[in-house]
N, CA and C of each residue as an Amber inpcrd file, in Angstrom:
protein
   276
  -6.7320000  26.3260000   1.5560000  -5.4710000  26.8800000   1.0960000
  -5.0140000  26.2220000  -0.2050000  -5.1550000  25.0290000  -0.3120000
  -4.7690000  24.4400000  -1.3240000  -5.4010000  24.2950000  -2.8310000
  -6.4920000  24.7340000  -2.7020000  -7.6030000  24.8360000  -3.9310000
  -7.4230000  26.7770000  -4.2860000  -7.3040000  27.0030000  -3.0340000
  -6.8490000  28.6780000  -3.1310000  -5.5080000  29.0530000  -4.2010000
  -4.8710000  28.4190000  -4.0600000  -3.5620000  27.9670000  -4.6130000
  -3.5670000  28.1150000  -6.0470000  -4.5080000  26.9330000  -6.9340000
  -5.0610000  26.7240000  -7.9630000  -5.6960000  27.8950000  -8.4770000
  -6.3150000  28.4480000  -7.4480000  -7.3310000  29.6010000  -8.0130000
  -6.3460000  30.8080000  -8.5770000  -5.5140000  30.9380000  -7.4820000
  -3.9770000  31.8730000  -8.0760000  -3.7570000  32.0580000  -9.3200000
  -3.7100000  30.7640000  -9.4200000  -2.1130000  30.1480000 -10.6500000
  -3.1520000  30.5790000 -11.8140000  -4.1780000  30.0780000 -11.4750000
  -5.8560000  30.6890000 -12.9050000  -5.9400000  32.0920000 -13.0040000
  -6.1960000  32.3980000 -11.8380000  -6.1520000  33.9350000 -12.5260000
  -4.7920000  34.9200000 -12.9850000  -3.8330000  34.2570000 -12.6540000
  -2.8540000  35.0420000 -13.5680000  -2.4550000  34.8160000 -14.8110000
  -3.0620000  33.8060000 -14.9260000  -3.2210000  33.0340000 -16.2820000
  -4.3550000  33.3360000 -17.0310000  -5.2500000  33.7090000 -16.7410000
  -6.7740000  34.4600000 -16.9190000  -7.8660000  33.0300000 -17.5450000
  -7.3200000  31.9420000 -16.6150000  -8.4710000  30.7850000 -16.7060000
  -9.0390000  30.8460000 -15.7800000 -10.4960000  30.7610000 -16.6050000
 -12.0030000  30.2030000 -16.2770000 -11.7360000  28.8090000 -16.0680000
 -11.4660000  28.0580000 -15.1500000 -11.5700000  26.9870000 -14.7270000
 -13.3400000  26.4600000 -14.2170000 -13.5410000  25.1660000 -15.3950000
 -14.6030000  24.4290000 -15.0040000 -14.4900000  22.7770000 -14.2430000
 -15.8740000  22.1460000 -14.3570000 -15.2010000  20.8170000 -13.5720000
 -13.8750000  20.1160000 -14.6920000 -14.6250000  20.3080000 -15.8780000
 -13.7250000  19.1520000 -17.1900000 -12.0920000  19.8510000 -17.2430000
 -12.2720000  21.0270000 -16.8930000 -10.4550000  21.5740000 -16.9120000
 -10.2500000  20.6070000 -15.8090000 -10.4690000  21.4570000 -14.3100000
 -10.1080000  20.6370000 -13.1380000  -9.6620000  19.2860000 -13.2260000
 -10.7210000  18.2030000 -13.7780000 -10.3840000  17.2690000 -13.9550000
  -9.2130000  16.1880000 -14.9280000  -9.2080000  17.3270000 -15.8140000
  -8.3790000  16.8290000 -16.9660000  -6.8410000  17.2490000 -16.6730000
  -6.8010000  18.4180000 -15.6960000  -5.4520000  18.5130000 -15.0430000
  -5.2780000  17.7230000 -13.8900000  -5.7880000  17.1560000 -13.4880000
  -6.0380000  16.2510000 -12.5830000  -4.9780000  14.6370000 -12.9260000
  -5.7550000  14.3160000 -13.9280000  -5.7910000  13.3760000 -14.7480000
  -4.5050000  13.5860000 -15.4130000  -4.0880000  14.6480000 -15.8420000
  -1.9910000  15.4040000 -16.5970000  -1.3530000  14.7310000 -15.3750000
  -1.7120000  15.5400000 -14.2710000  -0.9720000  15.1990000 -13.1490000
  -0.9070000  14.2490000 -12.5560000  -1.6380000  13.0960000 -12.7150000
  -1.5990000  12.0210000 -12.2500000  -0.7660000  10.8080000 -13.1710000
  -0.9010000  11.0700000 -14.5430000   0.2440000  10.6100000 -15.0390000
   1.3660000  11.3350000 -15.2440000   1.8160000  12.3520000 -14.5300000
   3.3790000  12.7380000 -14.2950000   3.8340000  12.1010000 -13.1770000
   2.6790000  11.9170000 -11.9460000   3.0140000  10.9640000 -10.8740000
   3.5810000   9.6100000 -11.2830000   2.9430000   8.9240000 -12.2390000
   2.9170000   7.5150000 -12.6280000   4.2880000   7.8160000 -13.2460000
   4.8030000   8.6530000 -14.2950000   6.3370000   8.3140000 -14.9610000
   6.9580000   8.4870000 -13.8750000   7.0980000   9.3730000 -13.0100000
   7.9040000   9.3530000 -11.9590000   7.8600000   8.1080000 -10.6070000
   6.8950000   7.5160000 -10.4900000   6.6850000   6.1910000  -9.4220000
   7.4290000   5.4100000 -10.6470000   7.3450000   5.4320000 -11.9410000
   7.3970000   4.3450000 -12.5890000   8.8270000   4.2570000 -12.9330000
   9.6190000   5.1610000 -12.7580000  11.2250000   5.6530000 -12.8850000
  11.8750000   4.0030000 -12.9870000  12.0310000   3.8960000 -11.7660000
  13.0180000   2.5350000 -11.6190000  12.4080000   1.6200000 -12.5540000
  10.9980000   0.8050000 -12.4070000  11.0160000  -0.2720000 -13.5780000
  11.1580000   0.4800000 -14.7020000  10.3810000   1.2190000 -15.0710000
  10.9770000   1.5730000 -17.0740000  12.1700000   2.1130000 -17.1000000
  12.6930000   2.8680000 -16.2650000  14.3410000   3.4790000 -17.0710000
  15.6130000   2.7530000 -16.1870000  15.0350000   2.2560000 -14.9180000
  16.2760000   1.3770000 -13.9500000  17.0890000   2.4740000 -13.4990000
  16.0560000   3.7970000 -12.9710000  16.6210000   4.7830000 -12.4740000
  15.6510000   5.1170000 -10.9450000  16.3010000   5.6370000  -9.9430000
  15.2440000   6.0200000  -8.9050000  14.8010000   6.7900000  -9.0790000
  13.4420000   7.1520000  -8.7600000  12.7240000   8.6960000  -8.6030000
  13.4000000   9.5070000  -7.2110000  13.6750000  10.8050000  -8.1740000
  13.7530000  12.0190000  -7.0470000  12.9520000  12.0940000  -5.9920000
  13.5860000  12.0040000  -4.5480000  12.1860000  12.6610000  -3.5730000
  11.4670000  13.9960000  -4.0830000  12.2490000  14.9310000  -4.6390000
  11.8740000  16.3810000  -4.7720000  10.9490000  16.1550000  -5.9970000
  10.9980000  15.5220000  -6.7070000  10.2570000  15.6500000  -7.8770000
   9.0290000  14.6590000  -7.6020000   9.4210000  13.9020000  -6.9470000
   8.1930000  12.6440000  -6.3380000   6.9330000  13.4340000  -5.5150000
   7.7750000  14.2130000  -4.3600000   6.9660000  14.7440000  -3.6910000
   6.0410000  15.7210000  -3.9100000   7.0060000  16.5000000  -5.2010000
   6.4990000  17.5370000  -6.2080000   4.8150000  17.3350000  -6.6800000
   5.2160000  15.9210000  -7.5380000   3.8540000  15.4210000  -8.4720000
   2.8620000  14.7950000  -7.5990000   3.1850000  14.5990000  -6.1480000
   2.0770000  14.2510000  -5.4650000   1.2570000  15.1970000  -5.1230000
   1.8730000  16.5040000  -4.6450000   1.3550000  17.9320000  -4.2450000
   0.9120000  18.6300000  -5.3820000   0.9850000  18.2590000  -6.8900000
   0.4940000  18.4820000  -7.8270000  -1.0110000  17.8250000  -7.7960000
  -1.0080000  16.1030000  -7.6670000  -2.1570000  15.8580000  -8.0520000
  -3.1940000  16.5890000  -6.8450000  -2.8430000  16.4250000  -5.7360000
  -3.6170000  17.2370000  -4.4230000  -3.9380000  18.4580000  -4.5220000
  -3.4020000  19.1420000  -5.6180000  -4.0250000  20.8720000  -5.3070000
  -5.1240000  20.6210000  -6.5210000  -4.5380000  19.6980000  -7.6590000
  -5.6680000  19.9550000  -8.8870000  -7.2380000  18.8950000  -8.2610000
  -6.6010000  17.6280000  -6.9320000  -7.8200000  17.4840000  -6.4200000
  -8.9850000  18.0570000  -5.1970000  -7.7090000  18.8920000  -4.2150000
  -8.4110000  19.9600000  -3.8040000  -9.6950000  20.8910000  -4.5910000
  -8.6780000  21.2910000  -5.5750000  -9.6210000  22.3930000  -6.6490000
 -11.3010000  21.6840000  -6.8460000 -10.9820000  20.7600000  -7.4040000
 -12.2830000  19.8010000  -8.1060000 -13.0620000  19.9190000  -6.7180000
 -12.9510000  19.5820000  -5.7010000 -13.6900000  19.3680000  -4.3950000
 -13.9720000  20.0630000  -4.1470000 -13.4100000  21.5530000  -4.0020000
 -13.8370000  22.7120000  -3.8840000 -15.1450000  23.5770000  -5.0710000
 -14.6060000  23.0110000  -5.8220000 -15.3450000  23.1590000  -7.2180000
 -16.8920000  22.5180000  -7.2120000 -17.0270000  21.5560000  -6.0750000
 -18.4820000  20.7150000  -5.9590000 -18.4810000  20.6900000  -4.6300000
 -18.0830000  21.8790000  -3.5740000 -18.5260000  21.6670000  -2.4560000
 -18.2950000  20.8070000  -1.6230000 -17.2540000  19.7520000  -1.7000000
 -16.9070000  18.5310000  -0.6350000 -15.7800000  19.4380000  -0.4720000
 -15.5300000  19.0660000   1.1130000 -14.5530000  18.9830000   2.2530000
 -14.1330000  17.9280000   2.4960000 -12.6510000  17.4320000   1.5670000
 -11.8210000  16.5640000   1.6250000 -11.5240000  16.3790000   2.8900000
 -11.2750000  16.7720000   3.9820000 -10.7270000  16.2270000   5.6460000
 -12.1530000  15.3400000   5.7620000 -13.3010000  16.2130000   5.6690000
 -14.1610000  15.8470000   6.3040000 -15.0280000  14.3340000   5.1900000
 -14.7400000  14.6630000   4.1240000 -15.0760000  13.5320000   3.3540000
 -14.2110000  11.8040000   3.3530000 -12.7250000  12.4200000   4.0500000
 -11.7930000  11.3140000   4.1090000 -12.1750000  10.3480000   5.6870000
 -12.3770000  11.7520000   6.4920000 -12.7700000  11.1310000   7.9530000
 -13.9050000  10.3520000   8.0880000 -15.1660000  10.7020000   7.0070000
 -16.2040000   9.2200000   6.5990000 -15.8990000   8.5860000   5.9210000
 -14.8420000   8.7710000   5.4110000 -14.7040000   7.4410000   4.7000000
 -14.0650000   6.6690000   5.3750000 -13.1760000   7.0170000   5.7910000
 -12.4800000   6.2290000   7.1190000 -13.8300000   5.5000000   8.4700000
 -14.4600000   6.4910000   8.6880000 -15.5640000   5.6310000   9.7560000
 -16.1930000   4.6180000   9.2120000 -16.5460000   4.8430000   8.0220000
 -17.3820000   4.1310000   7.2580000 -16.5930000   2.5710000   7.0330000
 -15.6280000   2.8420000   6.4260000 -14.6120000   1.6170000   6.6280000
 -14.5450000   0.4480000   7.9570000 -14.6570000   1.7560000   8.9200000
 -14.2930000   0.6320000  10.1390000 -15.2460000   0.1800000  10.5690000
 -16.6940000   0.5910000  10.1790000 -17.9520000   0.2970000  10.7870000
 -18.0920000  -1.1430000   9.7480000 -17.7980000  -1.2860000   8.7310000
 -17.9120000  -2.5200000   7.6680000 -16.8130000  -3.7650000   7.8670000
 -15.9760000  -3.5230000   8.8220000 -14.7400000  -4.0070000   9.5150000
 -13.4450000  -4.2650000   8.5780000 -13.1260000  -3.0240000   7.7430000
 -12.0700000  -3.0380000   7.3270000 -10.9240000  -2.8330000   7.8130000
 -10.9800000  -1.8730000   8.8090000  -9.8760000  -1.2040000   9.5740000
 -10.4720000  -1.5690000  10.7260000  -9.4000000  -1.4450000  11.9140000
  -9.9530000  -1.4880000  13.2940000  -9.2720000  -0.7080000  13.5450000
């Protein structure tokens, strides 16, 4: 649903989305996350939940997309990474 999303917003826009777009919006969106986490130390203002929560669900659909874009299944790629973790005894 969430890479579906992306695919939307492209075709009404009439982008050909490749990996280097994907990624480079990826990469936009991840520093709109950072000014907004970064609110209070640089301006001595809080970040909005709505706008916080906003740029997180931003970077997640442009990293959905990419994953989708190379065939990984993020649940299923997070859930080994997670086993994998606990088998090396990071997590218990």
């Amino acid at each position: 649903m969430c890479a579906e999303a992306v695919t939307k917003i492209d075709a009404k826009h009439g982008i050909e989305r490749d990996s280097q777009l994907a990624i480079s919006q990826m990469i936009e969106e991840i520093g709109e996350l950072a000014k907004e986490v970064n609110l209070k130390k640089l301006r001595h203002k809080e970040p909005d939940q709505n706008n916080l929560a906003g740029e997180f669900a931003d970077v997640f659909l442009q990293l959905a997309k990419l994953a989708e874009m190379h065939n990984v299944d993020l649940g299923e790629a997070v859930e080994g990474k997670i086993k994998e973790l606990k088998q090396r005894g990071y997590l218990d």
